[in-house]
N, C-alpha and C positions, 0 to 999 in steps of 0.2 A: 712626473714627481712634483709633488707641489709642498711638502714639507715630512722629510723624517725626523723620529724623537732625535729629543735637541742635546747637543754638545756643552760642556762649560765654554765661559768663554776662554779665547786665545789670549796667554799670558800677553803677548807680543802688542795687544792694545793697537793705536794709530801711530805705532813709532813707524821710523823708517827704514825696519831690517827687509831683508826682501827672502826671498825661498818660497818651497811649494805651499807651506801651510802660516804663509805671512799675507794678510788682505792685505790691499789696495781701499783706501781711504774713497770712498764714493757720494758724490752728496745728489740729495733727493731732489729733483727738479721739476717732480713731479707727482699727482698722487688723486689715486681715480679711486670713489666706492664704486665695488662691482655688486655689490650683494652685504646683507649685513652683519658676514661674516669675512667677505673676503676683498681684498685692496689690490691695486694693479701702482706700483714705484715707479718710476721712472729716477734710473741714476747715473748720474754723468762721473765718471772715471777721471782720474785726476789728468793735468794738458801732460800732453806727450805720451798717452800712455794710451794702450788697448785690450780692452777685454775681450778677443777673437772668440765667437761661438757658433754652432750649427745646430741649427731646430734639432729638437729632444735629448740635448747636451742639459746640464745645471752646474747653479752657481753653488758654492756655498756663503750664505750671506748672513755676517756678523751686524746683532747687535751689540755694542761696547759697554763693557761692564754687564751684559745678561750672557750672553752665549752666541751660539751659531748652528743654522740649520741649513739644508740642503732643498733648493729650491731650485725648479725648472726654470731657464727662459723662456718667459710667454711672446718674444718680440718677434718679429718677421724679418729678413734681411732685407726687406723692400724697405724696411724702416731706418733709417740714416740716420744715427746720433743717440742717445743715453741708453744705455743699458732697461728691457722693463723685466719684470715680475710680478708675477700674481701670486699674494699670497692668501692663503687659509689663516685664521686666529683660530691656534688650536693649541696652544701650548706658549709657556714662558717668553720663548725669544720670539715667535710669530707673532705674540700679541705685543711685542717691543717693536718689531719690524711695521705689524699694521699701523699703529697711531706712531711711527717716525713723521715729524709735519717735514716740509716743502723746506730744506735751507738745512737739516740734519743731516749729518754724516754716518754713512752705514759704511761695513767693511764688504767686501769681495773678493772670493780668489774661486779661480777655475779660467775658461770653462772646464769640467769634467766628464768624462762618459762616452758612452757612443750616442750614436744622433740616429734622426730615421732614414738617413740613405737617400735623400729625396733626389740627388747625381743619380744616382741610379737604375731609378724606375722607367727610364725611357718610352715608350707607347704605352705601356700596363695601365688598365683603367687601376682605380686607388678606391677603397673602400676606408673612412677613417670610422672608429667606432668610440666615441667620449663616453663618460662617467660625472658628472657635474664637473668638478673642476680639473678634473684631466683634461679638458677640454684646453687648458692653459699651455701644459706642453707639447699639445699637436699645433696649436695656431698655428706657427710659422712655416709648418711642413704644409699646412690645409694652404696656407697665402703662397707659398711659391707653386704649389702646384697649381693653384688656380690661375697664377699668373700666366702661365701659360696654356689651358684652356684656350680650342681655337686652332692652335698650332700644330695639327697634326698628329696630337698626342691621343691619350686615351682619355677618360670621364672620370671624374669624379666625383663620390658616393660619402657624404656627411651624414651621420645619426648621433644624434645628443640626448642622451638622459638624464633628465635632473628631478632631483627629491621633489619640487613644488615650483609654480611658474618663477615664481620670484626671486629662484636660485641660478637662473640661468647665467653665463655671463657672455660678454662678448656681441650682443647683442644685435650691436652694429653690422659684424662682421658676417655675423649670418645674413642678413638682408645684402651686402654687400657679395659673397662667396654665390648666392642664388643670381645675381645680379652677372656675374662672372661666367656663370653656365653648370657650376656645380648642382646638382641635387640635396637639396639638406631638408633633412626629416629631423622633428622632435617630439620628443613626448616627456610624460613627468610621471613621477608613482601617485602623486594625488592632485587633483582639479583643486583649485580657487573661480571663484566669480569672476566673471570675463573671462575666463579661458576655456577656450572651443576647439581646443588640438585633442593629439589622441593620450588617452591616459593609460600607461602601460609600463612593462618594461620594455629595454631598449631593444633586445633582442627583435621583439616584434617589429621593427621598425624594416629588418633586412629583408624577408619576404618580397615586399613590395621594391627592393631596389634592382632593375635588371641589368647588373654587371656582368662580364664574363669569367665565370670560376678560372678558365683556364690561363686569363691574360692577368689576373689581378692579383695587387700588392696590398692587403690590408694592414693599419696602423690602429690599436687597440690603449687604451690608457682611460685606467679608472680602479675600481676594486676588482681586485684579483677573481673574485667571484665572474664577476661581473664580466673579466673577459676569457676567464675559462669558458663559460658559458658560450659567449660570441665566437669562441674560437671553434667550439665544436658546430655551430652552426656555420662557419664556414667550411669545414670540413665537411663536414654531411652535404655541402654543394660544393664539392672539388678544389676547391682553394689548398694549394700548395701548401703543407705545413713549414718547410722552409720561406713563404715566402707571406708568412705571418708573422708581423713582429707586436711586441707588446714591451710598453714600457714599469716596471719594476721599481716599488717601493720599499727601501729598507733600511738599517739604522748607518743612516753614514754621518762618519764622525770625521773621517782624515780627508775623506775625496780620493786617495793617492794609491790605494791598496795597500795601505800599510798597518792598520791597526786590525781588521780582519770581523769589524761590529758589523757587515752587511754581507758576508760570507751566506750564499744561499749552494749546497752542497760542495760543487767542484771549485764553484763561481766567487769572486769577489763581484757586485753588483755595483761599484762605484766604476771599479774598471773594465770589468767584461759588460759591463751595461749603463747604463738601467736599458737602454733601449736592446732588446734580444729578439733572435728567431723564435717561433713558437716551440720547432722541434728541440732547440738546446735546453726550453727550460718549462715546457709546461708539466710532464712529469710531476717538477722538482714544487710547480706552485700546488698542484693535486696534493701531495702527500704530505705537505705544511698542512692543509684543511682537510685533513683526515682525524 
């Protein structure tokens, strides 16, 4: 999840009340262009204080006086110290959040949701499937598990689609992650000059990956389209549909399950997700794009 439509902002401002829906006073220590739409923060939490999170969890990250939107953590737990986010400029409070300079104070409260399980997976080779900047809430699940790569475990399988080369992000991490022992494949919907990868959708990218349907955990995040599609192509190769997760974009406003604006049928999606089995909730994404 890298940002749902945006909340007003929280009466409660930078005072010092505390409870579920009071941020945490965070200041920016950090701040990277990933693309010319989207920023990677780095925020350090006030002393004594912790903002405990696990890959494919989100924050919700106020700007003061615009509003507040719910935004994944893009960090890795190999990473020691400020809080990161990458966010999209796609709305109000995103485009408050992008141009925050280095020494500004943003708010935060969470973490919220479920994560991808990455305790979990024990031997299972891992198939992760991105979407241009979904690609921000697998990082950390992609870096632990690569971390161990080597160890006995099973393989892991990276595929990135992005709109044009110059949307990719994370850039680093890929040459890093192949570096690691991981396989990672990309491709783009349309070529620019100097780029000699493959031009496609992402789908096309699994064929060529030889994991074992029967051992594998794949993690999916990007447009819902996007990974219904990828879902059925794991499925048409044996891939357990319990053991397909996909992370879920929707209008959260509370975080808490309390206001009920990301209700996707049975589900509250702040709380029974964003991160879900494919069996509990692909149905429910089909019959939305109907």
């Amino acid at each position: 999840m890298t940002a749902s439509p945006e909340a007003p902002a929280l009466r409660s401002g930078q005072g010092g009340g505390t409870g579920p829906l009071v941020p945490s006073p965070c200041r920016v220590v950090g701040r990277r262009v990933e693309t010319d739409d989207v920023v990677t923060l780095l925020l350090e939490p006030p002393p004594g204080s912790s903002l405990a999170w696990r890959p494919g969890q989100f924050n919700m990250l106020t700007a003061f006086g615009v509003g507040e939107a719910a935004i994944s953590v893009s960090g890795a737990p190999r990473e020691l110290g400020p809080l990161r986010h990458t966010v999209r400029d796609v709305g109000a409070v995103t485009h408050a959040l992008c141009r925050a300079p280095v020494g500004s104070v943003l708010g935060v409260r969470g973490a919220y949701g479920t994560d991808w399980g990455v305790d979990e997976i024990g031997d299972a080779d891992v198939v992760v499937v991105a979407g241009g900047i979904g690609l921000a809430p697998l990082r950390g699940a992609i870096w632990t598990i690569a971390d161990r790569l080597g160890a006995g475990g099973g393989r892991l399988f990276v595929a990135i689609g992005a709109r044009l080369p110059d949307q990719v992000v994370f850039g680093d991490d890929l040459a890093a992650w192949r570096e690691a022992g991981a396989e990672v494949a990309l491709t783009v919907d349309a070529a620019a000059p100097g780029w000699n990868g493959p031009v496609g959708l992402v789908t096309t990218l699994l064929p060529k990956m030889a994991f074992d349907p029967g051992r594998t955990v794949a993690m999916l995040c990007g447009p819902e389209i996007m990974m219904r599609f990828v879902a059925r192509d794991l499925l048409d190769r044996g891939v357990d549909p319990a053991r397909i997760r996909v992370s879920i974009e929707r209008n959260m406003q509370c975080g808490v399950g309390l206001c009920g604006h990301c209700q996707l049928g049975p589900l509250l999606v702040c709380r029974d997700g964003p991160v879900l089995a494919y069996h509990r909730v692909g149905e429910l994404m089909t019959e939305r794009e109907r």
